[in-house]
TORLONU-921587 format. One record per residue (C-alpha): x, y, z. Coordinates in steps of 0.5 Angstrom, whole numbers. Example, Ala and Ser with C-alpha at 12.3 -4.5 7.8 and 13.67 -1.06 7.14 Angstrom:
# residues 2
+-------+-------+-------+
|     u |     v |     w |
+-------+-------+-------+
|    25 |    -9 |    16 |
|    27 |    -2 |    14 |
+-------+-------+-------+
***
This chain:
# residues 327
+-------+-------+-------+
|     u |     v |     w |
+-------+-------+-------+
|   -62 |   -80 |     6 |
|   -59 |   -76 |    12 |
|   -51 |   -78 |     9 |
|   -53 |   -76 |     2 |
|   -55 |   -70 |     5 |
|   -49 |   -68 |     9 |
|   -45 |   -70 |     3 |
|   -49 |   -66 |    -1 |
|   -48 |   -59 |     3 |
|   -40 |   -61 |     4 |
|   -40 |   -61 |    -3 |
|   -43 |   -54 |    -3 |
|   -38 |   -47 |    -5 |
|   -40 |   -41 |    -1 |
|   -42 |   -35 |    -7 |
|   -43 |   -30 |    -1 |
|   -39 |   -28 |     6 |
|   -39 |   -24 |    11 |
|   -33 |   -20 |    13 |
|   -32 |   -20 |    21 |
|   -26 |   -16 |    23 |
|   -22 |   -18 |    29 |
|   -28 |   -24 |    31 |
|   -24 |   -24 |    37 |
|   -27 |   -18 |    41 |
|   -34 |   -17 |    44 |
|   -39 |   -14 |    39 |
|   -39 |    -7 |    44 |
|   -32 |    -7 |    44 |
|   -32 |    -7 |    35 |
|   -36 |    -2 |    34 |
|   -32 |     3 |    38 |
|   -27 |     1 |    34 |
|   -30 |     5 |    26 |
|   -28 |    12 |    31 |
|   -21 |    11 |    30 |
|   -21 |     7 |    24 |
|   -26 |    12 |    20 |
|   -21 |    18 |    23 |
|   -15 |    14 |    20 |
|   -19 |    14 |    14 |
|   -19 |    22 |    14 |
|   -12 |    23 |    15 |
|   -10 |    18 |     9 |
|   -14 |    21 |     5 |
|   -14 |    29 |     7 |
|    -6 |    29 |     8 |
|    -5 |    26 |     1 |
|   -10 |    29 |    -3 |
|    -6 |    36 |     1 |
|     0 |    34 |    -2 |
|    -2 |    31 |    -8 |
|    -5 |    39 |    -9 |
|     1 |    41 |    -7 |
|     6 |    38 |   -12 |
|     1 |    39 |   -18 |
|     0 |    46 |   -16 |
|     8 |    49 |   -15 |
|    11 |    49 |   -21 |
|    17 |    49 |   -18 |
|    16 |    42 |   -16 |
|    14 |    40 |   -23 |
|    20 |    35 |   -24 |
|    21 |    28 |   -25 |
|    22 |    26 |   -17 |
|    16 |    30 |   -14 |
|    12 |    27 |   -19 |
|    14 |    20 |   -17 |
|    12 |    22 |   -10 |
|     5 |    25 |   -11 |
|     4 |    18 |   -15 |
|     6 |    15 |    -8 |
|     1 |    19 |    -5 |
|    -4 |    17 |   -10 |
|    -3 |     9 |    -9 |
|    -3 |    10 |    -1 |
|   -11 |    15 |    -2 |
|   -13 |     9 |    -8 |
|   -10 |     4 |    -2 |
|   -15 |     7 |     4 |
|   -21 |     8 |    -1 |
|   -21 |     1 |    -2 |
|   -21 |    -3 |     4 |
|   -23 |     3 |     9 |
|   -30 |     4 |     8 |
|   -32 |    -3 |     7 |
|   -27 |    -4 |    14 |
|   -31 |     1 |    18 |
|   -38 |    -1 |    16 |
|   -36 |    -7 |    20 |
|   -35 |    -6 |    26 |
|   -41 |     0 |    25 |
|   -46 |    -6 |    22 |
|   -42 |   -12 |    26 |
|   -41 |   -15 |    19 |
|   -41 |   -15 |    12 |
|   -43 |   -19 |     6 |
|   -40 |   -19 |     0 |
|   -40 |   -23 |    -5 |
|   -34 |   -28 |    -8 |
|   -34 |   -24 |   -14 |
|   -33 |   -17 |   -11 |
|   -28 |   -22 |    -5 |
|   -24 |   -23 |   -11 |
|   -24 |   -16 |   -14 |
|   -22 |   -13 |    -8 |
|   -17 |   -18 |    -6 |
|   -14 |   -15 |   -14 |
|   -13 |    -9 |   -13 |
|   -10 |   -10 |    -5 |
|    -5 |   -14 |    -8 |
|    -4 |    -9 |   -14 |
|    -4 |    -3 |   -10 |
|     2 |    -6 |    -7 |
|     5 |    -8 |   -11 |
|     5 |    -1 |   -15 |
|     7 |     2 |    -8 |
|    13 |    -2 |    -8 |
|    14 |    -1 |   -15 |
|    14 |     7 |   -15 |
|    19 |     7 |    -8 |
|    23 |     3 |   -14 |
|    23 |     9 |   -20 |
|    24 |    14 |   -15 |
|    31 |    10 |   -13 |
|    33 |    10 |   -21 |
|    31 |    18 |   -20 |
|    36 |    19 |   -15 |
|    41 |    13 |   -18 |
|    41 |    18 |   -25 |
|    40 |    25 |   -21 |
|    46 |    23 |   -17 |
|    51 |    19 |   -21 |
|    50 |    22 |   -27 |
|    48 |    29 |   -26 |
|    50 |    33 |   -32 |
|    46 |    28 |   -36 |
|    40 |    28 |   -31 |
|    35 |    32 |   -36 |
|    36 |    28 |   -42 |
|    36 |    22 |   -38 |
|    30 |    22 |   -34 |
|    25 |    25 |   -38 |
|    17 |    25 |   -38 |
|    17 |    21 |   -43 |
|    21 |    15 |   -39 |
|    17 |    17 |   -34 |
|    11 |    15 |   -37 |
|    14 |     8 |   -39 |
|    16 |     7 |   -32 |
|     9 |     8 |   -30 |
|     6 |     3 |   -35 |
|    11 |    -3 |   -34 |
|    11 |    -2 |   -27 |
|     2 |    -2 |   -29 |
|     3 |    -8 |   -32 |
|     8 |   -12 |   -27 |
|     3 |   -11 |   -22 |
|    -2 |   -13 |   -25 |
|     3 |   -20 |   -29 |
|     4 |   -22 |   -21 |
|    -2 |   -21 |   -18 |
|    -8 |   -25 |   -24 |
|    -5 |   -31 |   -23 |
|    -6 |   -30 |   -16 |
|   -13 |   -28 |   -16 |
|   -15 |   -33 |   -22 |
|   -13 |   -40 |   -18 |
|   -16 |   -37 |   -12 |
|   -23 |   -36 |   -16 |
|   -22 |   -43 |   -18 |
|   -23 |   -46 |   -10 |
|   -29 |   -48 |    -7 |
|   -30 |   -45 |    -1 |
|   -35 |   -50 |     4 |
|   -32 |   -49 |    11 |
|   -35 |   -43 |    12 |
|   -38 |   -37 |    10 |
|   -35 |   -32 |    15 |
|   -28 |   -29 |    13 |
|   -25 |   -27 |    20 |
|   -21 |   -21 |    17 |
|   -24 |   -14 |    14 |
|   -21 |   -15 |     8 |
|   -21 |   -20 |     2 |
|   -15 |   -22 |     4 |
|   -11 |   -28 |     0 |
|   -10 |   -32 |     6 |
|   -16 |   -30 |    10 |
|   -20 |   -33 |     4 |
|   -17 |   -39 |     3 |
|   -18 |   -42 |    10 |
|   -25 |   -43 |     7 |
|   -23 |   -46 |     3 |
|   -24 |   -55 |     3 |
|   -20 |   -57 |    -2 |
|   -13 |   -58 |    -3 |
|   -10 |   -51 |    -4 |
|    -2 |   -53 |    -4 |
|    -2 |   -50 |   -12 |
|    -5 |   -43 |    -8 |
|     0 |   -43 |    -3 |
|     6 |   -45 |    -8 |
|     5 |   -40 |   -13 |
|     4 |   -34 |    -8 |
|    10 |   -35 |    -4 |
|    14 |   -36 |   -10 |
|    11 |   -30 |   -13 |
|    12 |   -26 |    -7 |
|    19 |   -29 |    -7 |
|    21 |   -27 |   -13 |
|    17 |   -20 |   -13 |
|    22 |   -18 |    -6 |
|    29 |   -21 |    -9 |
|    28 |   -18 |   -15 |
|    26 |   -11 |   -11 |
|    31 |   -12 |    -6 |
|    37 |   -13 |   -11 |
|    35 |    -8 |   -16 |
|    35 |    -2 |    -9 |
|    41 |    -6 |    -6 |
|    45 |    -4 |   -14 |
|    43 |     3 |   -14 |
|    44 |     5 |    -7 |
|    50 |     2 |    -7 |
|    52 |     6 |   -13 |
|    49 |    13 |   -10 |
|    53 |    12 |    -4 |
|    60 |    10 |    -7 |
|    58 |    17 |   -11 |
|    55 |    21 |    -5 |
|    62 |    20 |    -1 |
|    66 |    23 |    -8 |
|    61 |    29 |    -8 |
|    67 |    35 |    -5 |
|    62 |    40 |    -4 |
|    59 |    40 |     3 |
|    52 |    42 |     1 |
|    50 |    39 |    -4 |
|    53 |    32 |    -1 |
|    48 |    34 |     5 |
|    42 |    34 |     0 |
|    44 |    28 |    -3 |
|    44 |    24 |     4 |
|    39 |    27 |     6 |
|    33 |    26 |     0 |
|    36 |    19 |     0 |
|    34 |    18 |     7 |
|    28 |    20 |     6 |
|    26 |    15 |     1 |
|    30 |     9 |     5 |
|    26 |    12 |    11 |
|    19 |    10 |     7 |
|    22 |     4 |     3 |
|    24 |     1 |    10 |
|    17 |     2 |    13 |
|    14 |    -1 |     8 |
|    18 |    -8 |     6 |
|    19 |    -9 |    14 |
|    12 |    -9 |    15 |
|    10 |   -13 |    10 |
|    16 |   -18 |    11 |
|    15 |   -18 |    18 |
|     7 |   -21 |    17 |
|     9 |   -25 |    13 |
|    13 |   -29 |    17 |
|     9 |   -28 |    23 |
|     3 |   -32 |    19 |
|     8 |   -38 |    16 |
|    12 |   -39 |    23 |
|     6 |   -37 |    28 |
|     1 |   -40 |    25 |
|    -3 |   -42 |    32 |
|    -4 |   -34 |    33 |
|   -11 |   -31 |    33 |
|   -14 |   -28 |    28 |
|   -15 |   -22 |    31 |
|    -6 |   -22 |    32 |
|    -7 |   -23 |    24 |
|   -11 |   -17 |    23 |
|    -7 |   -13 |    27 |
|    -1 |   -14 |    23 |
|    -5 |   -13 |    16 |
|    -7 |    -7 |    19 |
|     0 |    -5 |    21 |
|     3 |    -7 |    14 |
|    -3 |    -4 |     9 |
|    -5 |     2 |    13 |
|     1 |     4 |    17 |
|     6 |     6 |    11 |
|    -1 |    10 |     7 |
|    -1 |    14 |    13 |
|     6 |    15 |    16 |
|     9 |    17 |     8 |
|     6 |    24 |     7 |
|     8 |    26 |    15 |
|    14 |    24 |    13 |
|    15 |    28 |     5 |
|    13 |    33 |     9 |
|    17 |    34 |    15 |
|    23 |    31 |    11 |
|    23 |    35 |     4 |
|    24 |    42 |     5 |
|    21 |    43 |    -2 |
|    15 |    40 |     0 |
|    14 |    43 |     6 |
|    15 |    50 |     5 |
|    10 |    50 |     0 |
|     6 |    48 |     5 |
|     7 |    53 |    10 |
|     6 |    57 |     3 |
|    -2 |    55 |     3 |
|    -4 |    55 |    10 |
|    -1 |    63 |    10 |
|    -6 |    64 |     3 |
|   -12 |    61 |     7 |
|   -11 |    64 |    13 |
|   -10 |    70 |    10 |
|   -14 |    70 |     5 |
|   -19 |    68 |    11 |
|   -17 |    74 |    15 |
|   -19 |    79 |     9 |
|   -26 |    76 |     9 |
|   -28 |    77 |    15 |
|   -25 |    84 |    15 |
|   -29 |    86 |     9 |
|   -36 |    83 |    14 |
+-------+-------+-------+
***
């Protein structure tokens, strides 16, 4: 009775789990971490709603480049408002449950969100291709139109490479434990659950990832190469610097996020000894790290950006010292 007992809950798929960020600390030492990381949630949410606010609101900036740059923006804050709030909850409660439903939903839009995030860095790299190769034809090239396009396709490889994905993990039984040792529904993190043969998972995961990065590699690599042998042609000194210098700007934040990202991903297959807690910090550094650094980095580097910035602040404070004259 006893062994039919034991194969009986062996055979048992947890339907709930409970997320336990950084397992490793002590549970005092957990809770203080919701202060930086909350604050963290702040300031991605605050720096690119600014911003956003700011592309929308000058028309000067009304142009195909800084459209994909506040669409950016928007990718990092719907990034943040995703695994945050459900990260900080658990270190302020010690954990939270969540069921393989939502576990599966959350890990959805993880994995598109960056997808679309890299998608995004990539139609910001044919917006430069054009503006810098063909610059005369630049207006009828890349419309709204196109534009509108390039979002929707970008949408829906997003949504092509993350589904198979997500249904062959939905289709695993997880009966090892019900505790995920991340704070997030990450791939990996769930499938350690998981007490049955995952080969097929872990195949068609890198062979998407793979693919995703070559494909992504090799387009920047063509149109980077063009923009540079183009750039080096330019004669006027000026409009040279500007075209180095916006396409610096980019490169800075498509290095950021595919370094970040490659360098985890090699670290979880190579090290595969390493702590959880090791694996948390390099998620922490490859989701959150870009969300947070891109708008500092648009907004000290783009002169457009920057001055409307220091435009809105001036209002405000303006604005704030004629009110309290009139008190």
């Amino acid at each position: 009775m006893v062994r039919g007992i034991q194969a009986e809950l062996a055979n048992v798929s947890y339907t709930e789990f409970r997320l336990l960020a950084f397992p490793g600390l002590q549970e005092s030492t957990r809770h203080f971490l919701a202060i930086p990381f909350f604050c963290l949630f702040v300031m991605i949410v605050t720096a690119n709603s600014i911003l956003i606010y700011i592309v929308k609101s000058e028309k000067s900036l009304h142009s195909p480049m800084y459209m994909l740059i506040a669409l950016l923006f928007a990718v990092n804050t719907a990034g943040a408002i995703n695994i945050l709030p459900r990260m900080v909850l658990s270190f302020i409660l010690g954990a939270t449950f969540i069921s393989l439903t939502s576990c599966l939903i959350q890990m959805f839009f993880i994995y598109a969100i960056l997808i679309f995030d890299c998608n995004v860095l990539l139609m910001m790299a044919l917006d430069r291709y054009l503006a810098i190769c063909y610059p005369l034809r630049y207006a009828d090239l890349m419309t709204n139109k196109l534009l509108a396009l390039l979002v929707l396709v970008s949408m829906l490889r997003s949504v092509f490479v993350v589904t198979p994905v997500v249904i062959l993990a939905s289709r695993v039984s997880f009966c090892r434990s019900n505790i995920i040792g991340h704070f997030a529904c990450e791939h990996m993190a769930l499938m350690r659950l998981s007490c049955g043969d995952i080969s097929r998972n872990k195949i068609v995961g890198m062979l998407l990832r793979s693919l995703t990065i070559i494909f992504d590699v090799s387009f920047l690599l063509a149109s980077y190469s063009q923009i540079i042998h183009t750039a080096l042609k330019i004669t006027s000194g000026t409009i040279k610097h500007k075209a180095f210098h916006t396409c610096g700007t980019h490169l800075i934040v498509i290095i950021i996020a595919y370094s970040t990202t490659l360098s985890s991903s090699i670290v979880f297959r190579v090290a595969k000894a390493a702590s959880e807690d090791v694996h948390n910090l390099l998620s922490v550094i490859y989701l959150l790290f870009p969300w947070a650094i891109n708008p500092f980095i648009y907004g000290m580097r783009t002169k457009e950006i920057r001055s409307s910035l220091l435009k809105l602040f001036w209002r405000k404070c303006v604005g704030l010292a004629s009110t309290n004259k009139k008190r």
